[in-house]
C-alpha positions in Angstrom: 16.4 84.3 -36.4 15.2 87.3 -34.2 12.4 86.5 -32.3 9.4 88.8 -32.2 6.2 88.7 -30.7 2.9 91.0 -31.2 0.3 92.1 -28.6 -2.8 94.2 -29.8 -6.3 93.7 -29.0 -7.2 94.5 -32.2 -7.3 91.0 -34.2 -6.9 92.9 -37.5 -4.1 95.0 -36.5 -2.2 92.1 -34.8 -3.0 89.6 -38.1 -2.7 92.5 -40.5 1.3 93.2 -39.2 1.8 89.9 -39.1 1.2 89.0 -42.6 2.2 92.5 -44.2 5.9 93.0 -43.0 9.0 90.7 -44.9 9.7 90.0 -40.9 12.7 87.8 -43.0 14.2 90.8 -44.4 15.3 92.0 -41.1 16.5 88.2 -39.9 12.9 88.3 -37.7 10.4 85.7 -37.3 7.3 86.4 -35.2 7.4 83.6 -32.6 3.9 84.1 -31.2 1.0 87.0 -31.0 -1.4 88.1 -27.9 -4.7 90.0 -27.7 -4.1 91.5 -24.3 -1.0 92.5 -22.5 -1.1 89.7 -19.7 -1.3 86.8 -22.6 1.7 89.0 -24.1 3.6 88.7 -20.9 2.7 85.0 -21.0 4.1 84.4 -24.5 7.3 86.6 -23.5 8.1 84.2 -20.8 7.4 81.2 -22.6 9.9 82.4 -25.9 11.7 84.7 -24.8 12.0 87.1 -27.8 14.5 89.7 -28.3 11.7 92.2 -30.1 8.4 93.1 -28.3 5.6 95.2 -30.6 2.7 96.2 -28.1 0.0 98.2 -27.9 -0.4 100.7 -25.2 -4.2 100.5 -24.6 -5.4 97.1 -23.8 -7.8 95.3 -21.0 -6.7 93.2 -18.7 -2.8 94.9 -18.7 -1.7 97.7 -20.8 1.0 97.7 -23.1 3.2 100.1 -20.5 2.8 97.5 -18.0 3.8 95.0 -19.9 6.5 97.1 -20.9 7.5 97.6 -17.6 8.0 94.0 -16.6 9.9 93.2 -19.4 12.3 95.7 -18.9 12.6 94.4 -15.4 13.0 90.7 -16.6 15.7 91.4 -19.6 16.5 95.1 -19.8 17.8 93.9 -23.0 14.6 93.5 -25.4 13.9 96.0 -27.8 10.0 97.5 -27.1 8.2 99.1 -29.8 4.8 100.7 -28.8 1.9 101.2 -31.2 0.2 104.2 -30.7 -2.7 106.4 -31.2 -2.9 109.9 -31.1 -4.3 109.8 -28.0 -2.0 108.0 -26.6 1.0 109.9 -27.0 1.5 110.6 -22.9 1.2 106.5 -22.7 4.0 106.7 -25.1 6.3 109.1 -23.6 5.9 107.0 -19.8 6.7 104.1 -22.3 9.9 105.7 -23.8 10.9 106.8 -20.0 11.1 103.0 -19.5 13.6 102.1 -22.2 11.1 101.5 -25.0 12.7 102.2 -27.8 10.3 104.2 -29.4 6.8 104.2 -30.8 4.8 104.8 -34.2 1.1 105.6 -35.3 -0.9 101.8 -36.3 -1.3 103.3 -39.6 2.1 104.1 -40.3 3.3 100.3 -40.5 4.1 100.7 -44.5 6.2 104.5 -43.5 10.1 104.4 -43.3 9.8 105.1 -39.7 8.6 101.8 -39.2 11.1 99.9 -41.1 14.0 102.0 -39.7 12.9 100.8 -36.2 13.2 97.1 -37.3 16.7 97.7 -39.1 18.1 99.3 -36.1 16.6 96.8 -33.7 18.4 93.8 -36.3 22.1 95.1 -36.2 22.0 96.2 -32.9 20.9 92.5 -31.6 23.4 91.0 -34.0 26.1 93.1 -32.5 24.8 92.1 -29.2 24.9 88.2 -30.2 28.1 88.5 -31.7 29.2 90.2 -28.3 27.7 87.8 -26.1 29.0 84.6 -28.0 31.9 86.0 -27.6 32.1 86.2 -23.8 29.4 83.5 -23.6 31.2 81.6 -20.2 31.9 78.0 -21.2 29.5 76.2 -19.0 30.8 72.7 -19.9 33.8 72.7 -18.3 34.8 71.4 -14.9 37.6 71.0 -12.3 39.3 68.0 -12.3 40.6 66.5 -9.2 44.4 65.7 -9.9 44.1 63.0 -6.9 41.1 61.0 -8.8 42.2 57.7 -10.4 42.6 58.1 -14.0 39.4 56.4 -15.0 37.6 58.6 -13.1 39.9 61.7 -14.6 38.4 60.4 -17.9 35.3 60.1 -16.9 35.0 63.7 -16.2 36.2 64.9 -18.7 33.6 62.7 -21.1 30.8 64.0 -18.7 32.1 67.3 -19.0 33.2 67.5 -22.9 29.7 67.8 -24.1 26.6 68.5 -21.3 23.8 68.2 -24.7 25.2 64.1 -24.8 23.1 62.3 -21.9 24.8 59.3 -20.5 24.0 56.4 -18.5 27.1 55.1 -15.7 26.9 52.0 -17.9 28.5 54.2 -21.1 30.9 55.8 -19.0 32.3 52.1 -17.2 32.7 51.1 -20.9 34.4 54.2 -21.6 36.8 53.7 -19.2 36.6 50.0 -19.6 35.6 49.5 -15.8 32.7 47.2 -14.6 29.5 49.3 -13.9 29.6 48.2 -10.0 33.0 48.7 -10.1 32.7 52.3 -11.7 29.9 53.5 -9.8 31.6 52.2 -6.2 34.8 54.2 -7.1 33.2 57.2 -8.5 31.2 58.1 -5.3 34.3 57.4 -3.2 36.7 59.8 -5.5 34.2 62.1 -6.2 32.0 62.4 -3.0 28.6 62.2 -4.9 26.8 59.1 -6.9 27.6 59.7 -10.8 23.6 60.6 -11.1 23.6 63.0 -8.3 26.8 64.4 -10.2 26.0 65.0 -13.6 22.4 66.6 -12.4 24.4 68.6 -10.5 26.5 69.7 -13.6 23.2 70.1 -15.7 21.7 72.5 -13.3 24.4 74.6 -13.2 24.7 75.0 -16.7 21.2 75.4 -16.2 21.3 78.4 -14.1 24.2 79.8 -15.7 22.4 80.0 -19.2 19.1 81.0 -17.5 21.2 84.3 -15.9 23.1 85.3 -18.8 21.9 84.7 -22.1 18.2 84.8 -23.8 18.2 81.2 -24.7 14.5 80.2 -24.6 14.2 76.9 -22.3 14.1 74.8 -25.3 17.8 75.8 -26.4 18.7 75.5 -23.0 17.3 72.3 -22.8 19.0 71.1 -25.2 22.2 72.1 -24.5 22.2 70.4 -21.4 20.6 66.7 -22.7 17.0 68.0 -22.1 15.4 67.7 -25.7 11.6 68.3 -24.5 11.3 72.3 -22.9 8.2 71.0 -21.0 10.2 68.2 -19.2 13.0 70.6 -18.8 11.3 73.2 -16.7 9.5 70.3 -14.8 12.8 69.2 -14.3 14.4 72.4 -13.1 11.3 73.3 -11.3 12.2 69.9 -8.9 15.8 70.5 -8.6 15.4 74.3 -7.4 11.6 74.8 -6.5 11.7 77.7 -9.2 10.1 77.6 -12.6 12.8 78.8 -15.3 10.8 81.6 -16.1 10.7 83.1 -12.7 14.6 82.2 -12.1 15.4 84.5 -14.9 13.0 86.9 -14.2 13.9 87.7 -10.4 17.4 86.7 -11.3 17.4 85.6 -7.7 20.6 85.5 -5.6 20.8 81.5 -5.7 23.6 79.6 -7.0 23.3 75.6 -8.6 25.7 74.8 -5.5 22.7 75.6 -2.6 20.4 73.3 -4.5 20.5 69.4 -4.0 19.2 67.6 -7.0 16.1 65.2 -5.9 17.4 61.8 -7.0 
């Protein structure tokens, strides 16, 4: 489902959208709603939705600020303003920074409106469809042809599947090895312990999905062994000294390989 998130400091307005629109009919489900625009930038870091509805006048931050920053964070999401007639110079500034366009609050039952979501749900499938399609394969690894074979393996079990967590003592049995054994060879072959490895391997998968898709950090959690999106961004927050959210955001420089993983 499309995710789609609402910001208007008007409770009826926000509620009344909500509850009105077949969201389903365009593949959408509204993931969360905000009554100002900094609790809306809030909610877009925390789900990450491809469809932002805002208001333009709001306290605390307006809806072309928050418009602004999202552009800047994933250029990608699809901004729709909700205007009065007031507002329409709000609205052109808005346009100017890739919104895609705005409508009047009473014009939520006109065509216009509908049209926007249509056009908003094929062009986002066509995106998806694009971006599983290039999506890089984050799971797979180099394998040293000089390791021992059991370790050979062991990679490539580690490797095969990043959302499967396991323990050295798996592994050994997998390669039917002693856990001493095992974990003695590994960090001689390898270089690193087999903990220090496969956080290493999780991080940057970690940082790979955090730069180039719009997983939210529970689907990236996931896919890396991390079923709980709280303990995930604690987790990454450790390894890096970055949240998630503000990895993706600044879409800093930094590669998994300058980061050593605090064992």
């Amino acid at each position: 489902m499309i995710k789609v998130i609402v910001v208007d400091d008007e409770y009826i307005v926000r509620k009344g959208l909500m509850a009105t629109v077949n969201w389903q009919k365009y593949n959408m489900e509204v993931v969360a709603d905000a009554s100002n625009g900094q609790k809306g930038w809030e909610a877009f870091l925390e789900h990450s939705p491809e469809v932002v509805i805002t208001d333009i006048v709001m306290p605390e931050q307006n809806g072309i600020e928050l418009a602004r920053k999202i552009k800047q964070a994933a250029p990608n999401t699809k901004i729709l303003l909700l205007s009065c007639h007031r507002d329409f110079e709000y609205a052109q500034e808005g346009i100017k920074l890739g919104a895609s366009g705005y409508i009047l609050k009473t014009a939520f039952q006109d065509d216009e409106f509908e049209e926007y979501l249509k056009q908003f749900s094929a062009e986002i499938q066509s995106g998806v469809n694009e971006q599983n399609s290039n999506e890089p394969d984050v799971l797979t690894y180099s394998i040293d042809e000089k390791w021992p074979e059991p370790i050979q393996k062991a990679v490539q079990l580690i490797t095969k599947d990043l959302s499967k967590s396991y323990s050295s003592v798996d592994i050994a049995y997998e390669v039917c090895l002693s856990r001493s054994h095992f974990s003695t060879l590994f960090s001689k072959s390898v270089g690193e312990s087999f903990h220090a490895f496969t956080e290493r391997l999780k991080l940057g998968a970690a940082c790979e999905l955090l730069e180039t898709t719009t997983f939210t950090l529970q689907e990236i959690g996931e896919k890396i062994g991390v079923q709980d999106g709280k303990y995930f961004s604690k987790w990454f927050k450790k390894c890096t000294g970055h949240t998630p959210s503000d990895y993706r955001q600044t879409k800093r420089g930094i590669h998994s390989n300058d980061f050593t993983p605090i064992l």
